[in-house]
C-alpha positions in Angstrom: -18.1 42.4 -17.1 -21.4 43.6 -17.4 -21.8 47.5 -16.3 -24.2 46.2 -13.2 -21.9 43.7 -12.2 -19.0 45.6 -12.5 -21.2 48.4 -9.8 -22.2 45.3 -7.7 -18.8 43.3 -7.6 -17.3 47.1 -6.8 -19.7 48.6 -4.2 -19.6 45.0 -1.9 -15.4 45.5 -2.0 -15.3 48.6 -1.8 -17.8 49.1 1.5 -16.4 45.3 3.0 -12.9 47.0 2.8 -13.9 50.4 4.2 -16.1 48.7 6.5 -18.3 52.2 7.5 -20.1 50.4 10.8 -16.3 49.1 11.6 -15.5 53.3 11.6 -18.3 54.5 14.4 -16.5 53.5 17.4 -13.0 54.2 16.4 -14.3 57.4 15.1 -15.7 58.3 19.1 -12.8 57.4 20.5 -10.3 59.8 18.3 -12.9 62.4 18.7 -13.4 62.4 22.4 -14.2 65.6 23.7 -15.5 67.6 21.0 -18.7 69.0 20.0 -21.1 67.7 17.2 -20.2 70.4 14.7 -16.6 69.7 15.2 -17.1 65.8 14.7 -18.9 66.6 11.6 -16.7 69.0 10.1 -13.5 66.4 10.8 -15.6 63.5 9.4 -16.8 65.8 6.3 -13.2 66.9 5.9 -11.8 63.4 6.3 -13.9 61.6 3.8 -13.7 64.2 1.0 -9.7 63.9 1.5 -10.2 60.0 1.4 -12.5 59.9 -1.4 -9.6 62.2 -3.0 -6.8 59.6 -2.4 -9.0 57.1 -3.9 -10.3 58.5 -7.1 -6.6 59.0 -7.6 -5.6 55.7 -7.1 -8.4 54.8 -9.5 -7.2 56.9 -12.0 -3.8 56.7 -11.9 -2.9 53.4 -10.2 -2.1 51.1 -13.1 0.1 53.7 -14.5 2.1 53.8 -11.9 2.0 50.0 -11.8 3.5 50.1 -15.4 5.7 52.8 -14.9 7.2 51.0 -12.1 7.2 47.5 -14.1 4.7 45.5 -12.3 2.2 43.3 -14.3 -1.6 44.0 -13.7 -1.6 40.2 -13.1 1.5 40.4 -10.7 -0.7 43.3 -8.5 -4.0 41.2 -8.6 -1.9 38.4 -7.0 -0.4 40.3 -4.0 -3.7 42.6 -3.6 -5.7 39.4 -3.1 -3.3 38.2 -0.6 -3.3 41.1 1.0 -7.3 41.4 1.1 -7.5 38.1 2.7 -5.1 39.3 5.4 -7.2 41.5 6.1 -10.0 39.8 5.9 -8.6 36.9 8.3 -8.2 39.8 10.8 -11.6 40.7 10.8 -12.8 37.3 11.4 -10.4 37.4 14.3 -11.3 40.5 15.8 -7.4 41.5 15.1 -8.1 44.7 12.7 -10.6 46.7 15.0 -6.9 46.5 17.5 -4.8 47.7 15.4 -7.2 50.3 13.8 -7.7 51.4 17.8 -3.7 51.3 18.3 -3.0 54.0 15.1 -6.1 55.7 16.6 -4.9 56.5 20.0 -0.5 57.4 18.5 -2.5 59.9 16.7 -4.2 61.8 19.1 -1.2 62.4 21.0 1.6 63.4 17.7 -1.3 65.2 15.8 -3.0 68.4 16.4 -6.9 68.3 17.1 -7.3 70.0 13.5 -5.4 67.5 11.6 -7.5 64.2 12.7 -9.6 64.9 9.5 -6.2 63.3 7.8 -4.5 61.7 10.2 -5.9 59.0 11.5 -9.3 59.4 9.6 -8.4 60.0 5.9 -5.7 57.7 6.5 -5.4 55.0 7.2 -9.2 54.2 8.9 -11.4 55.2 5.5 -8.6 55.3 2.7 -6.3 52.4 4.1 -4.1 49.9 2.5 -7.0 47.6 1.6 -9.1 50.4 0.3 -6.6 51.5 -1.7 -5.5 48.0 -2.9 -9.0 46.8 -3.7 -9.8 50.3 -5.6 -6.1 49.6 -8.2 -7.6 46.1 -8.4 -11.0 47.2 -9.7 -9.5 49.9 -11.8 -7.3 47.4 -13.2 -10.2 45.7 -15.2 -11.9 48.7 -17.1 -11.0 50.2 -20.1 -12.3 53.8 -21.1 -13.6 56.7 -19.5 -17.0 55.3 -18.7 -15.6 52.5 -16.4 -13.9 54.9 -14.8 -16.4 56.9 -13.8 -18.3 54.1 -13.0 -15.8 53.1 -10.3 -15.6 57.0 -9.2 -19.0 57.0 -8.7 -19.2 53.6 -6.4 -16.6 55.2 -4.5 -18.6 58.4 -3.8 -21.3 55.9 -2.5 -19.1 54.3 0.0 -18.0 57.5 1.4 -21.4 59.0 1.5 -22.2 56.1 3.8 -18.9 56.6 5.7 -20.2 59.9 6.3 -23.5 59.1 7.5 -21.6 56.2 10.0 -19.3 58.9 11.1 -21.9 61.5 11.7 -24.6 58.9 13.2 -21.7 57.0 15.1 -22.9 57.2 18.5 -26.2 56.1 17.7 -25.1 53.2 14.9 -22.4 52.5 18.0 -25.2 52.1 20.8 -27.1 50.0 18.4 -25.3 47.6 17.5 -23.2 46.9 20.7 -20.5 44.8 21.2 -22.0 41.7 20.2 -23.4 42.8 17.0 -20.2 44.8 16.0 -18.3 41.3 16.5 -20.7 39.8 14.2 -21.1 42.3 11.3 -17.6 42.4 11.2 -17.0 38.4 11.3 -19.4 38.3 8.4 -18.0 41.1 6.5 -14.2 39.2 6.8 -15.6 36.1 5.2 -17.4 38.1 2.4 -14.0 39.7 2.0 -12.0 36.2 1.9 -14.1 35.3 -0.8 -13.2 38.2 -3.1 -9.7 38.4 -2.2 -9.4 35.0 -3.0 -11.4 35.6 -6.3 -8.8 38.3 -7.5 -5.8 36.3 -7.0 -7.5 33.9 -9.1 -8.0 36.3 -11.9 -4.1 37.7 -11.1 -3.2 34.0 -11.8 -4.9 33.6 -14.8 -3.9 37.3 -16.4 -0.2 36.6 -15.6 0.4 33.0 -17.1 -2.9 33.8 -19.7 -5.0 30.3 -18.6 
């Protein structure tokens, strides 16, 4: 894959998996009450712990994949499926509940200063599909170059998480409830697409067609 490709086909992914408008109004709600410096220092916090969890995945993912026996191939398969379950819960307005539902158990089991982890870390910016998608990339580069390639699209996405989460009530406010619904239905079908795309490639890599 050609090195702009590769950035293209990993930036869309990556930022339709994270889904950075998706965060604004979740991110409100777990920060209720506080003061703009402390929503910025919990979303700064949050996303350099998030882009942390994922640069590690990028690096080390597929050898913990081999360590633990499991077929590149094998991964693609069940990381597509698993991206299209997520994608079908976008299109169905199912994923901003249960985003809202781990949102509002953390504020009452977690201390105020560890939202920046818990819930916004993980699971709303580094969550299973991040985290999935970002193995699956990973999975089909070779040397150091691709690698920091990927760690650089990464630092993108959360530099625009960042600037969702510190802009949220305004990107909140303008897109409303009707255009949330929308970017999000949108963003699902983009996603369906790609997961379907990987599992594709995991069928081909595991019986080599």
């Amino acid at each position: 894959m050609a090195t702009y490709d590769f950035i293209v086909h990993a930036f869309t992914t990556l930022l339709v998996t994270v889904d950075p408008p998706g965060l604004a109004p979740l991110f409100l709600g777990v920060t209720h009450g506080m003061t703009r410096q402390q929503r910025k220092l919990v979303a700064g916090r949050g996303v350099v712990i998030a882009f942390g969890i994922l640069t590690t995945f990028a690096l080390f993912g597929a050898t913990i994949l081999q360590t633990l026996g499991i077929s590149m191939g094998a991964f693609r398969i069940a990381g597509g499926l698993m991206l299209f379950t997520i994608a079908f819960e976008m299109i169905f307005e199912l994923r901003q509940q249960r985003r809202s539902r781990s949102s509002d158990a953390a504020i009452t089991k977690e201390h105020l200063h560890h939202l920046a982890v818990f819930p916004i870390a993980i699971p709303l910016v580094a969550g299973p599909g991040a985290l999935s998608a970002t193995v699956l990339i990973a999975g089909t580069l070779d040397g150091v170059v691709g690698k920091l390639e990927l760690m650089g699209v990464i630092a993108v996405v959360m530099g625009l998480v960042v600037a969702a989460l510190f802009l949220a009530r305004k990107v909140d406010r303008v897109l409303g409830v009707s255009g949330r619904v929308l970017l999000t239905r949108l963003l699902g079908v983009l996603l369906a697409a790609l997961s379907i795309q990987f599992a594709i490639d995991g069928i081909r890599s595991a019986f080599n067609l």
